[in-house]
C-alpha positions as CSV (number, residue, x, y, z in Angstrom):
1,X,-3.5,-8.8,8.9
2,X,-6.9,-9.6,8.4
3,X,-7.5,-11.9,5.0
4,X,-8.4,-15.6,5.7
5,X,-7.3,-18.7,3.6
6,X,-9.5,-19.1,1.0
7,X,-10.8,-15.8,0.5
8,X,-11.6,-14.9,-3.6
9,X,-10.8,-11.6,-5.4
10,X,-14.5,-10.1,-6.0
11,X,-13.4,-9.6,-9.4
12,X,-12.2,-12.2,-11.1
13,X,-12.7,-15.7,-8.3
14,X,-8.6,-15.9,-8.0
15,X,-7.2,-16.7,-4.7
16,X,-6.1,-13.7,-2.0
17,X,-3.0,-14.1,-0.4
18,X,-0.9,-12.0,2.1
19,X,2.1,-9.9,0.9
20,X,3.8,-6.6,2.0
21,X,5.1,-4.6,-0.7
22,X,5.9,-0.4,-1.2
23,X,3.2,2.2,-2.7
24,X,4.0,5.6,-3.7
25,X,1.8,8.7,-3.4
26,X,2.1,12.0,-3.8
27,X,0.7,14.8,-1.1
28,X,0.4,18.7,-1.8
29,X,3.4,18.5,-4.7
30,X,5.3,16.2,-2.6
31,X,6.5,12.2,-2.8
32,X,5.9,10.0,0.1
33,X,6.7,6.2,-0.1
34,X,5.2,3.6,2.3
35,X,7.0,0.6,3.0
36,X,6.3,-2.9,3.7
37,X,2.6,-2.3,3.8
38,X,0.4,-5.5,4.0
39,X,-2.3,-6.3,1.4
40,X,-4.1,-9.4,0.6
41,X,-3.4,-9.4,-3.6
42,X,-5.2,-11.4,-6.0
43,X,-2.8,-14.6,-7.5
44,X,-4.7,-14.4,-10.8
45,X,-5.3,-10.3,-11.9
46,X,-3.3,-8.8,-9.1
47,X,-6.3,-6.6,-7.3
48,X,-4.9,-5.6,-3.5
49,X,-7.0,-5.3,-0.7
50,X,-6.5,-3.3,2.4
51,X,-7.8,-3.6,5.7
52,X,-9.8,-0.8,7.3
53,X,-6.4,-0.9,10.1
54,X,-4.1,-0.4,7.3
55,X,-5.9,2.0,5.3
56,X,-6.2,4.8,8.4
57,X,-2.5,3.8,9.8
58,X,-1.7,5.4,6.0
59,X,-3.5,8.1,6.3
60,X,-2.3,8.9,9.4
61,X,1.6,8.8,8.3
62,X,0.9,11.1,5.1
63,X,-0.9,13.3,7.1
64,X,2.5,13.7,9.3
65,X,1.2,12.2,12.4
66,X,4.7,10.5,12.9
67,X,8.4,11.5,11.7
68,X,9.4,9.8,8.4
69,X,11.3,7.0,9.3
70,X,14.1,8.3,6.8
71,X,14.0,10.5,3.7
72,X,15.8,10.3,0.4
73,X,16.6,13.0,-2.4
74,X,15.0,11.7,-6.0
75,X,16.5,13.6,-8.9
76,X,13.7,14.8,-11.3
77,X,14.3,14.7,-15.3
78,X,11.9,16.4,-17.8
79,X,11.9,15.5,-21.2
């Protein structure tokens, strides 16, 4: 992916290690969710990093570059 062992979060010195996890955005009034996307995260504060790769492959799926690989209804409640 692109973080080494024994790189250190620039913010607080805690170790970065590799995970994948899901991140939610929303696009001209509309909900996209990106799965499984890698990130180096901080063990100590939490602080993800993204590679350069990553970042532009996300931008290119919201963007509509490629079909969703599935879609889901979310109901909305206002309160």
């Amino acid at each position: 992916m692109g973080f080494e062992e024994g790189e250190m979060c620039e913010y607080c010195g805690g170790s970065i290690i590799e995970k994948r996890g899901t991140r939610h955005r929303k696009v001209k009034n509309r909900y996209v969710l990106l799965e499984k996307v890698p990130a180096g995260v901080c063990v100590q504060c939490g602080t993800r990093y993204y590679t350069a790769n990553v970042l532009k492959t996300i931008q290119e799926r919201i963007r509509g570059r490629r079909k969703a690989d599935r879609r889901v209804a979310v109901p909305i409640y206002s309160l």
